[in-house]
C-alpha positions as CSV (number, residue, x, y, z in Angstrom):
1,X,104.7,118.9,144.0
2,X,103.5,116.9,141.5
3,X,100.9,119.2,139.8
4,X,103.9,122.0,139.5
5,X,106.2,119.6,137.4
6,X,103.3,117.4,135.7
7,X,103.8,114.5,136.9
8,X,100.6,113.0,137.1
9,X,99.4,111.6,141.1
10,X,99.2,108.1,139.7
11,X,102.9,107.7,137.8
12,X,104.3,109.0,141.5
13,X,102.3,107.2,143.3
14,X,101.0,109.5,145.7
15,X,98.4,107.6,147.2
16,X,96.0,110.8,148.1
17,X,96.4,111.3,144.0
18,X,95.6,107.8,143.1
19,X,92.1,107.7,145.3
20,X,91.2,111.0,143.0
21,X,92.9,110.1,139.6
22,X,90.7,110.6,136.4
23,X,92.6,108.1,134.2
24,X,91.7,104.7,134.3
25,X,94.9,103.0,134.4
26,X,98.8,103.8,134.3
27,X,99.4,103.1,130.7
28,X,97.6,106.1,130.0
29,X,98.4,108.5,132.6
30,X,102.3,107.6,131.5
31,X,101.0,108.1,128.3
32,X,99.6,111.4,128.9
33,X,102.9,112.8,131.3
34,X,105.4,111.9,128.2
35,X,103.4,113.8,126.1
36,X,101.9,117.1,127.9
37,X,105.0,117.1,129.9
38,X,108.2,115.5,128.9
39,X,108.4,116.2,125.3
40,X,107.5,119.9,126.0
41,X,110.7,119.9,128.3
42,X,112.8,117.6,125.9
43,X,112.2,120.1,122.6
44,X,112.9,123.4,125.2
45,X,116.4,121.6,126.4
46,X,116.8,120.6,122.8
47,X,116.5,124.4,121.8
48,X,118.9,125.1,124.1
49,X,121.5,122.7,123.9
50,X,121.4,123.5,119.9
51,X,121.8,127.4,120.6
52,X,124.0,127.7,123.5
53,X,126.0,123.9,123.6
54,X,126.2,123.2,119.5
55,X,127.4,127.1,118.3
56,X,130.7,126.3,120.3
57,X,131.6,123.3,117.9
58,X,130.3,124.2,114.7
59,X,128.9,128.0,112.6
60,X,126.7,125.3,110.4
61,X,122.8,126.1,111.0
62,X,121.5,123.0,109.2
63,X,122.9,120.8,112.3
64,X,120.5,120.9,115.4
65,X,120.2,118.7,118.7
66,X,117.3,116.6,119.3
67,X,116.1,113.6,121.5
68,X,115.8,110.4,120.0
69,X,112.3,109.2,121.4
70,X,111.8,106.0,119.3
71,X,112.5,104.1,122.0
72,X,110.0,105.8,124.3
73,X,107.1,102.9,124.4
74,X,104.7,105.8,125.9
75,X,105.2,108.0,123.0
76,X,105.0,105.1,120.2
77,X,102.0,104.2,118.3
78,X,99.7,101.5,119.4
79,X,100.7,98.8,116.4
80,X,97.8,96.4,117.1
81,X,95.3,99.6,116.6
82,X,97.2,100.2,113.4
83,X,96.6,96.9,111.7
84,X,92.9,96.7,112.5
């Protein structure tokens, strides 16, 4: 189940997944889900929600939908690497 909707073994915890996991901790295989799989999904349902939810409000094309994902901690830069 988890390798048809990404989520990698170790984020689940599946414990069969975790005794054969490749990354070396959870910070980077949460890391690794929100950005092969979660912002994929996020810019698709964006898409949508723009072309099917938005044209019943407004005719304007310059106005889209998107997901705010500053606040996402697995999708922000590491700051510490950025001083150095």
């Amino acid at each position: 189940i988890c390798a048809v909707f990404g989520v990698p073994p170790i984020v689940a915890g599946i414990q069969a997944g975790l005794d054969a996991a490749t990354y070396s901790n959870y910070a980077q295989a949460r890391k690794a889900f929100f950005e092969d799989t979660v912002s994929g999904l996020w810019a698709r349902l964006d898409g949508a929600l723009t072309r099917g939810l938005l044209a019943e409000f407004t005719d304007d094309q310059t106005i889209s939908i998107e997901f705010d994902t500053s606040g996402v901690a697995a999708l922000q830069e590491d700051q510490g690497a950025l001083r150095t």
